[in-house]
N, C-alpha and C positions, 0 to 999 in steps of 0.2 A: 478418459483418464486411465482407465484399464488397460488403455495398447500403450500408455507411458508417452503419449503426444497430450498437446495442448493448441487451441487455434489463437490466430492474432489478426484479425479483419481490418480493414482499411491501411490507405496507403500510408499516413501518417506512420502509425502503429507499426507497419512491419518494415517500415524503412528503420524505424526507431528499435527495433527489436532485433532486427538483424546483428547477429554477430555475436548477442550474451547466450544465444542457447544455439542447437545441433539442429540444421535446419533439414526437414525430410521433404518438404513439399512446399511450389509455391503454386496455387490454384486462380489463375487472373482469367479473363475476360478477352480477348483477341486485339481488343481497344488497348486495355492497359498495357498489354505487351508491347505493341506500337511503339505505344508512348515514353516506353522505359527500356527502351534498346539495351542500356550496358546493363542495367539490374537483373533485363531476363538475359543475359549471354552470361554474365557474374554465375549463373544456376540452370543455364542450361540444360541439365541434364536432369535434374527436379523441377522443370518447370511445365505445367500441366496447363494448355488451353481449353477453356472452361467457357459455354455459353451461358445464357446469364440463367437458363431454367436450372440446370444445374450448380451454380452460383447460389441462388436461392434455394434449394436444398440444404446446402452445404452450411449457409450462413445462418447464423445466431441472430443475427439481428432483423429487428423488424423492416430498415431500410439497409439492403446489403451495400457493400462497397463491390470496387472492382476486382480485389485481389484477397487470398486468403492464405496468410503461412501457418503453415504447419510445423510445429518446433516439438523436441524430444523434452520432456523434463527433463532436469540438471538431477545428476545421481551424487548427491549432497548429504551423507547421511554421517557428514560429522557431528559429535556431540557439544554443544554449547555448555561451559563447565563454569564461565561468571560472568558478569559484565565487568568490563573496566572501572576501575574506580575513578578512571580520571578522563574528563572528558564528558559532553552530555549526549544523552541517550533517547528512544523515544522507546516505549511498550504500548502495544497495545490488549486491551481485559475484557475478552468475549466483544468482539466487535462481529458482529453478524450479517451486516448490510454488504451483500459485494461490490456495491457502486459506491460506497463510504470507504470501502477497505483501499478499493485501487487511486478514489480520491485523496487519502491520506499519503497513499506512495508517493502520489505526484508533486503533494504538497512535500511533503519530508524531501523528494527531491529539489524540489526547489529553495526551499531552506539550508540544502546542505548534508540531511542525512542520509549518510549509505550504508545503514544498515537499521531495520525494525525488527524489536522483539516482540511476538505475538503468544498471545496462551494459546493452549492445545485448544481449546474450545469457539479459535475466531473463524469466519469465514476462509473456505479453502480458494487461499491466493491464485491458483489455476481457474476459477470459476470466469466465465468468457465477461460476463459484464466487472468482472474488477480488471481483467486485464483492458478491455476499450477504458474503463474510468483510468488508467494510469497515466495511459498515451505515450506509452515510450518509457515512461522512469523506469521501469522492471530491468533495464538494462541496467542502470544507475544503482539501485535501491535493493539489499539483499533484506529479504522477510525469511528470517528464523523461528519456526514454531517449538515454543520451550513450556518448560511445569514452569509457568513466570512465577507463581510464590514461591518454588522451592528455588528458583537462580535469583528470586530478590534476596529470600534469606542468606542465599550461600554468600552472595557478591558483596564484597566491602565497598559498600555505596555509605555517601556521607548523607545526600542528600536524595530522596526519594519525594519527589512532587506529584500530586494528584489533583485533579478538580473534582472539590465538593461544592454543595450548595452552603457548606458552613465553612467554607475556604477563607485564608484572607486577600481581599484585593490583591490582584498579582499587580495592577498599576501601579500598588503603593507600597509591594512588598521590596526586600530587600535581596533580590535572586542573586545564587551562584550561579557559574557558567562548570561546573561538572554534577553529574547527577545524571538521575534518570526521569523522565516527563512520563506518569500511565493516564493513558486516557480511556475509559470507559465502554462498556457495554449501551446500547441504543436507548434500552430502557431502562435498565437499573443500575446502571452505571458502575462504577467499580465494585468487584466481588468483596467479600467479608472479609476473605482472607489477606487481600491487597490493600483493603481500607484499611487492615491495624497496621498496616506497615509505613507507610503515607507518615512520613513527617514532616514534611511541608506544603498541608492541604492550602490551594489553590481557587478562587473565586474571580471566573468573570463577572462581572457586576455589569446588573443591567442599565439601561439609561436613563429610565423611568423608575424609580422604585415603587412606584402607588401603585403602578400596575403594565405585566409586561407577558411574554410567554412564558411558558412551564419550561421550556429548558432550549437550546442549543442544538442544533444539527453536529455530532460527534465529529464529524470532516472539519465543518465550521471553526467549530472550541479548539481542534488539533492545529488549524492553520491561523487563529488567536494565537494560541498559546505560542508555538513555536516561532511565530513574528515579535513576539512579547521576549522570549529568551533572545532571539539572534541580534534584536535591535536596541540591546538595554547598552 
């Protein structure tokens, strides 16, 4: 992070990544070059043949792929000033897990959303296991890091929804389609400051009431939820 690069492993990944960020390096295998003739001519001149001891160096993951891009961070340092008031939104509030963070992208892109509001305090979106959890959305899905209580305060939102465990059944609630959806930190779920804001707190309801788990995989509840808005 400090040379302003970020890596993108497997083919999926950087076939899916190609193109949203400034590509410096593609790092393959002599096999995958083979096998992807016009991809390695497409970068020819960035394309680095790599045996696989070197490969495994390079890679993050416990079983590497064949191929590794190398892409520049996006120099993005416009200021977020509200959300829209019209239209629905997603936030996320101290989400810590980088394989929950990248799996909410993938979800939100597949629901439709291209763009998430994150607080200063969630996992950093370049960490290598939220970019493999994404699998390509990063292309799709823009993650903005903001003071999210001071852009809830600011932004003329009508409706602000949150899941609490004192929530009401969102099956039986009565949802709008503009607003903004926050979904929680791992363990303590929405901060104090975002709880008083929340005016239409939110309950998945379990199936068993006598007796069930303590709570929700936050990916889980985020791809409830937003199935829950897109499909009413």
């Amino acid at each position: 992070m400090r040379h302003g690069l970020f890596l993108v492993e497997g083919d999926k990944c950087v076939r899916d990544t190609i193109g949203a960020f400034r590509l410096e390096n593609l790092i393959a295998t002599p096999e995958w070059i083979e096998h992807n003739p016009d991809l390695a001519a497409s970068f020819c001149d960035i394309v680095l043949s790599a045996d696989r001891n070197v490969i495994n160096k390079i890679s993050t993951l416990s079983t590497p792929s064949d191929v590794i891009a190398v892409f520049h961070l996006p120099d993005d340092n416009a200021d977020v000033t509200e959300i829209p008031s019209e239209g629905l939104f997603l936030c996320l509030d101290g989400i810590q897990d980088p394989g929950n963070l990248g799996t909410i992208i993938r979800t939100a892109d597949w629901f439709g959303f291209d763009k998430v509001y994150a607080s200063k305090d969630t996992v950093d979106l370049y960490n290598p296991k939220t970019i493999q959890s994404t699998m390509g959305s990063l292309k799709r899905v823009k993650v903005c890091y903001v003071d999210l209580p001071e852009l809830l305060e600011r932004s003329q939102i009508k409706n602000i929804y949150g899941t609490l465990l004192d929530g009401e059944n969102m099956f039986e609630s009565d949802l709008e389609k503009d607003g903004v959806i926050v979904m929680g930190n791992e363990g303590k779920g929405l901060s104090d400051r975002i709880r008083r804001l929340v005016n239409k707190p939110l309950l998945i309801p379990p199936y068993r009431k006598e007796s069930h788990g303590e709570s929700l995989n936050v990916a889980i509840a985020t791809a409830i939820t937003l199935a829950r808005f897109r499909l009413m």
